[in-house]
C-alpha positions in Angstrom: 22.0 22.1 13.4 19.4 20.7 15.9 18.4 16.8 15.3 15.1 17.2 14.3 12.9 14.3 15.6 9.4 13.8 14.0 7.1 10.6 15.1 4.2 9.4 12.7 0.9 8.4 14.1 -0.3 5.0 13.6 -3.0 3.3 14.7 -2.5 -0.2 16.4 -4.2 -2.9 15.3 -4.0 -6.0 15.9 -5.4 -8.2 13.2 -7.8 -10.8 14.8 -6.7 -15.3 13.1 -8.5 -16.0 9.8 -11.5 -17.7 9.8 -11.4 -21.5 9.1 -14.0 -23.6 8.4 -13.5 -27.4 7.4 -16.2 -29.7 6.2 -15.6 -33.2 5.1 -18.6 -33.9 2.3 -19.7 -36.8 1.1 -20.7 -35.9 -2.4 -24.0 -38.6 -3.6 -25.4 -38.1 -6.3 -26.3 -40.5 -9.1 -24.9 -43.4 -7.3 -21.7 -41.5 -6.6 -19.3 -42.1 -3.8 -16.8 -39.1 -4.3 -16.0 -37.6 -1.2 -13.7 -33.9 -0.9 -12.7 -32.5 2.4 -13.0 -29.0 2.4 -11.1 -26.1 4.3 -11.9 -22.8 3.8 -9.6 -19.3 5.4 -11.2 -15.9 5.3 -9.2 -12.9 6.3 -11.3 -11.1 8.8 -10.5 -7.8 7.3 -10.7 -6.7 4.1 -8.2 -3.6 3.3 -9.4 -2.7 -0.1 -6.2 -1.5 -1.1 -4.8 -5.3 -0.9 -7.8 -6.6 -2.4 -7.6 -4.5 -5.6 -3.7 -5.2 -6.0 -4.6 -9.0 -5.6 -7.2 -9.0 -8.2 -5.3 -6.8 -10.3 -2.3 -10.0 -10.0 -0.1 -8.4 -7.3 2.0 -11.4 -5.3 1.9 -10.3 -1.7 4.7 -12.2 0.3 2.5 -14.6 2.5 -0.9 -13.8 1.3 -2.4 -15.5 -1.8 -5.9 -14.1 -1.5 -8.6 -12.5 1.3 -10.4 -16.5 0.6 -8.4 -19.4 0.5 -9.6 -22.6 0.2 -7.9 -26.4 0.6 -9.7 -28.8 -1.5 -8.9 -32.4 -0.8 -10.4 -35.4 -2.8 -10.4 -38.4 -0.7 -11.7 -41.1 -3.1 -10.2 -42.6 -6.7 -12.2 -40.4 -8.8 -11.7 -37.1 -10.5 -14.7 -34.7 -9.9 -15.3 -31.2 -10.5 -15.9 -29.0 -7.7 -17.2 -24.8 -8.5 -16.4 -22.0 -5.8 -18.5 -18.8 -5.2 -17.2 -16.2 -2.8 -19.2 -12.6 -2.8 -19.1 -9.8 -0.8 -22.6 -9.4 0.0 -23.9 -6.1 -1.2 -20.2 -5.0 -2.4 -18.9 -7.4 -4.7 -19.8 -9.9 -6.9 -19.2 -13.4 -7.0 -16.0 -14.5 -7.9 -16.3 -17.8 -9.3 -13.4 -20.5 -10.1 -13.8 -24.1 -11.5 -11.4 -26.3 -9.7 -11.1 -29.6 -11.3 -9.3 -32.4 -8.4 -7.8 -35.8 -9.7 -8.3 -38.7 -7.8 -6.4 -38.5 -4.7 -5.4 -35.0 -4.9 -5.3 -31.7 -3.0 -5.5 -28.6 -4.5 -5.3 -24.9 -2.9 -7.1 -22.2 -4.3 -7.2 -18.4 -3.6 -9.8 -16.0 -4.2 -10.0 -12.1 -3.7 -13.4 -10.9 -4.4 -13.1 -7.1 -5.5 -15.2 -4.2 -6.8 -14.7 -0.4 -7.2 -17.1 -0.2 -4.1 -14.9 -0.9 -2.0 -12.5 2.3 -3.1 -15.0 4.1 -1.6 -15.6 2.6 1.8 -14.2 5.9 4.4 -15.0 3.9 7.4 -14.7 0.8 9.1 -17.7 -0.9 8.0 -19.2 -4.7 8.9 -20.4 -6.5 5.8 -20.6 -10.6 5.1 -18.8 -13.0 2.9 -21.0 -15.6 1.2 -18.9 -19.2 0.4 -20.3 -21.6 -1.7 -19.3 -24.6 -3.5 -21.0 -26.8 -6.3 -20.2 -30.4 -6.8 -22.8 -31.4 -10.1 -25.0 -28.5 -9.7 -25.7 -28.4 -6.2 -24.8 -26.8 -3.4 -22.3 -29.0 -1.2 -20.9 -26.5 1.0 -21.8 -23.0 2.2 -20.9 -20.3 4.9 -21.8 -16.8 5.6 -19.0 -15.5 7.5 -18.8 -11.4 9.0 -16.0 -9.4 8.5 -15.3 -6.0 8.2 -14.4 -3.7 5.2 -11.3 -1.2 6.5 -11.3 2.4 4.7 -9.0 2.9 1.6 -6.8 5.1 2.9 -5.6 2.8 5.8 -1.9 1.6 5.1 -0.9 -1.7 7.3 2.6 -2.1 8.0 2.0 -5.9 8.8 -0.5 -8.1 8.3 0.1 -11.2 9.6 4.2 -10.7 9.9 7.1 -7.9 11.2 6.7 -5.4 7.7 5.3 -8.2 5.3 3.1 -5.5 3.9 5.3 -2.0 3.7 5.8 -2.3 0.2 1.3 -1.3 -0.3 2.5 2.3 0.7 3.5 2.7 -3.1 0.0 2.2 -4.1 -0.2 5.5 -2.1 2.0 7.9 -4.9 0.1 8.6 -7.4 1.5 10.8 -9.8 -1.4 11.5 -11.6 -3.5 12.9 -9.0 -5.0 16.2 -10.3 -3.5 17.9 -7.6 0.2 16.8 -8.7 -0.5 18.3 -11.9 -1.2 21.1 -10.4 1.6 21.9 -8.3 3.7 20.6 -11.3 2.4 23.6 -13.3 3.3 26.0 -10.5 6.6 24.4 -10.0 7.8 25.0 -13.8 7.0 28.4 -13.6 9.8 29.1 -11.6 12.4 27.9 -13.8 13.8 30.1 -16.0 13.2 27.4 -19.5 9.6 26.8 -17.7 9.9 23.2 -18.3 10.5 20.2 -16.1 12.7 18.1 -17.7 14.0 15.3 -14.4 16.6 13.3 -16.3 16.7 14.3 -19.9 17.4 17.8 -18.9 20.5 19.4 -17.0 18.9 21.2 -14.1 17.7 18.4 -11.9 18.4 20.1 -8.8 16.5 23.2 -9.6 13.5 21.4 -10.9 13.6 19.2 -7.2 13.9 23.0 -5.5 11.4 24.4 -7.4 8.8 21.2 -6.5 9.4 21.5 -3.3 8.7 25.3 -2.7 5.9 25.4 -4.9 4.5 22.6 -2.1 6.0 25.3 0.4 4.0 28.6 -1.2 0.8 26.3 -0.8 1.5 26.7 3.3 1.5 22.9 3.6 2.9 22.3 7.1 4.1 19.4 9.7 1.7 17.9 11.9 3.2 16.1 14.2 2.2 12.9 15.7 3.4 9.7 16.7 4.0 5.9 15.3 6.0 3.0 16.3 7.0 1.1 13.2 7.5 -3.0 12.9 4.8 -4.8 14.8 2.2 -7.0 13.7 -1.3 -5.5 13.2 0.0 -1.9 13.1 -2.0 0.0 10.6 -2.4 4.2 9.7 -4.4 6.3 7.7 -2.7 8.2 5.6 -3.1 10.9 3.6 -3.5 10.8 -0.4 -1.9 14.0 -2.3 -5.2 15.7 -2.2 -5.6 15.5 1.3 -2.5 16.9 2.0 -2.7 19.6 -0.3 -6.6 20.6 0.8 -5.8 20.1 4.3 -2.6 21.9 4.3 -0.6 19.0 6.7 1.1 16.1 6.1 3.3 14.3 8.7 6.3 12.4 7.5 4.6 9.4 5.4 2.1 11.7 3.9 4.7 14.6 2.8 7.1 11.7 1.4 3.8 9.7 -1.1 3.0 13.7 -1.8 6.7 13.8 -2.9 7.4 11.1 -4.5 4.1 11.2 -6.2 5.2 14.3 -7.5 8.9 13.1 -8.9 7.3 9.8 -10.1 5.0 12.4 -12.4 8.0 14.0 -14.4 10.0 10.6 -14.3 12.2 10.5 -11.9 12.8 7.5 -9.2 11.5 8.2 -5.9 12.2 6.0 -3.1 10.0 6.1 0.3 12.5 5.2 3.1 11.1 4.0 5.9 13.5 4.9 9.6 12.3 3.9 13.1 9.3 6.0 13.8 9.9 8.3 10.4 9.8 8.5 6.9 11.8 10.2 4.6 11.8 10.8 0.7 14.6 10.0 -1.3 15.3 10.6 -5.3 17.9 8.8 -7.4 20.0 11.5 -9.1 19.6 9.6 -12.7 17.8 6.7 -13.8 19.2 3.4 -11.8 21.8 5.2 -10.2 23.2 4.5 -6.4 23.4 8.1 -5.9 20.3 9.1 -3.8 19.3 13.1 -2.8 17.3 12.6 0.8 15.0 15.2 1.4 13.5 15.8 4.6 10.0 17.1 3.7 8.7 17.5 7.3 10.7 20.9 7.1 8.5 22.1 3.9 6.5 24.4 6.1 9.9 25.7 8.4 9.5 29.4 9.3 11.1 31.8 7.0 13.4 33.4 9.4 15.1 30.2 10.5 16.1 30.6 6.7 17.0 34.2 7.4 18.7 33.5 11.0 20.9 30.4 9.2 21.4 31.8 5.6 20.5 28.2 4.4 17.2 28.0 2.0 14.7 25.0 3.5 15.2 23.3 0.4 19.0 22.9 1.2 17.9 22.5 5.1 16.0 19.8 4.1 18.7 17.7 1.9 20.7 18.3 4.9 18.4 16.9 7.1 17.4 13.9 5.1 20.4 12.6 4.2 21.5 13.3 8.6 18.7 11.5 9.5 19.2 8.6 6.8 22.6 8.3 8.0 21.9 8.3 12.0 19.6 5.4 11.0 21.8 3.5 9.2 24.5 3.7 11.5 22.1 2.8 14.8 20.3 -0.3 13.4 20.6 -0.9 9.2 18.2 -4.0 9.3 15.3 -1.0 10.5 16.1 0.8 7.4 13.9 0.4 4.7 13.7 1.6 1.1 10.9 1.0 -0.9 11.9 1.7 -4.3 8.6 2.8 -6.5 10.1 2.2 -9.7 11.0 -1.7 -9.0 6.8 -1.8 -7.3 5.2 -0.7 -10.1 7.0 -3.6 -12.2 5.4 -6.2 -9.3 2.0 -4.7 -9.9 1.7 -2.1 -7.2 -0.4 0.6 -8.9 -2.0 3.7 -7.5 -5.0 3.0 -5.7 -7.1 5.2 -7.5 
């Protein structure tokens, strides 16, 4: 069989240094000598995705909030400092009461967040207002520009190599009306008309019968191109529905409608992410090693290659998954990677919507 190649689009960007603003303060008031030095970080842009898995208590590898601030008291006694962040005319205030003992230096994250922001389609300029309190008034404040990304943009890496790949599994959702829908189709086809995934014994006929019922809905490859691993690089990509409406998906988008749709009936997808593709993979039952690859770029293959092989596409595409899994693995392993839904969802990477 012909090696198949299939390149992802993705949009470069290259994500611009935080903000920092630092303000040493001498805090008066009644006689008061207190003095706090403070720093405060703002990510330039805001992907809404992270912010909602932030405030929702996701821990991002080396982000601890879209605001962070470095409080520093400089004098021997404890005072009591308030922070306000907003996203003007989006979001707001977030507001945290930071209490610093004498001496000490205390860091403190914020994420403001709102369900406005889930639906921003566009790249869109907006302001963050920072304020902080010391005994009622107002002892430091910025208004600094950023802009607001769209939802459906995925970054790879936002300030490191792939420190953000594992925010693609707030892209399956399994409970997108559309899933449900090709779900009902899919059971149909069985002869029990139920989908069982592990509790029943036909797991490779319900897989076969999800994946042509995507098939009969003419979804097709669209191909484009991506280069995976470098800082900034970010990519729209398509939620269920899209796909589905749109009829195309290239490789990310047919793997999240995929895996969306075996996270629905219980099984373990996995997202495996190969230099310049993505594939879909399944574990055959519940915390097992043994994975089924499936290819899904091949969903909308022409009916006569079928006819001219005598191989269905569902088998052409296990074939080809677990070929192009393995070509991976043996070129480069440390540019495989599998981003295991199940083990997400326990870190607090939900569905964005």
């Amino acid at each position: 069989m012909k090696t198949l190649t299939f390149l992802l689009l993705i949009c470069l960007t290259i994500i611009p240094k935080s903000y920092s603003q630092d303000s040493t303060l001498n805090l008066n008031s009644h006689q008061s000598s207190e003095t706090v030095r403070i720093t405060v970080d703002v990510e330039e842009e805001f992907f809404p995705v992270i912010a909602k898995l932030l405030s929702e208590g996701y821990s991002h590898p080396y982000l601890d909030g879209l605001v962070e601030w470095k409080l520093n008291n400089l004098k021997s006694d404890s005072i009591k400092v308030i922070l306000y962040c907003e996203i003007q005319e989006w979001v707001n205030p977030v507001v945290t009461t930071v209490f610093l003992a004498p001496l000490e230096t205390k860091q403190i994250a914020q994420t403001p967040f709102g369900k406005n922001l889930l639906n921003n389609r566009s790249t869109t300029p907006a302001s963050v207002l920072l304020k902080a309190k010391f005994r009622d008034e107002i002892v430091f404040e910025e208004t600094k520009n950023i802009k607001i990304r769209p939802t459906d943009d995925m970054i790879w890496s936002l300030h490191y190599p792939w420190d953000s790949k594992e925010l693609i599994a707030a892209w399956v959702m399994p409970k997108d009306e559309v899933v449900e829908e090709i779900l009902a189709r899919a059971k149909e086809k069985l002869f029990n008309r139920t989908l069982s995934g592990y509790l029943g014994n036909n797991l490779m006929g319900e897989l076969k019968a999800i994946f042509n019922a995507v098939r009969n809905l003419k979804v097709s490859y669209v191909n484009s191109s991506m280069s995976f691993g470098q800082i900034g690089f970010t990519q729209r990509v398509r939620t269920p529905q899209e796909s589905i409406r749109q009829r195309s998906a290239n490789c990310i988008d047919g793997a999240v409608l995929f895996a969306s749709l075996f996270e629905n009936i219980g099984l373990e997808p996995l997202i495996v992410l190969l230099p310049g593709h993505a594939i879909v993979g399944v574990r055959l039952s519940s915390n097992s090693q043994q994975v089924l690859f499936i290819e899904t770029t091949l969903v909308g293959r022409n009916m006569l290659k079928s006819i001219v092989t005598l191989q269905t596409t569902f088998d052409a595409a296990v074939e080809q998954g677990l070929k192009v899994y393995n070509d991976a693995l043996s070129t480069d392993p440390t540019n495989v990677y599998i981003i295991d839904i199940k083990s997400l969802r326990a870190k607090g990477i939900y569905p964005i919507w």
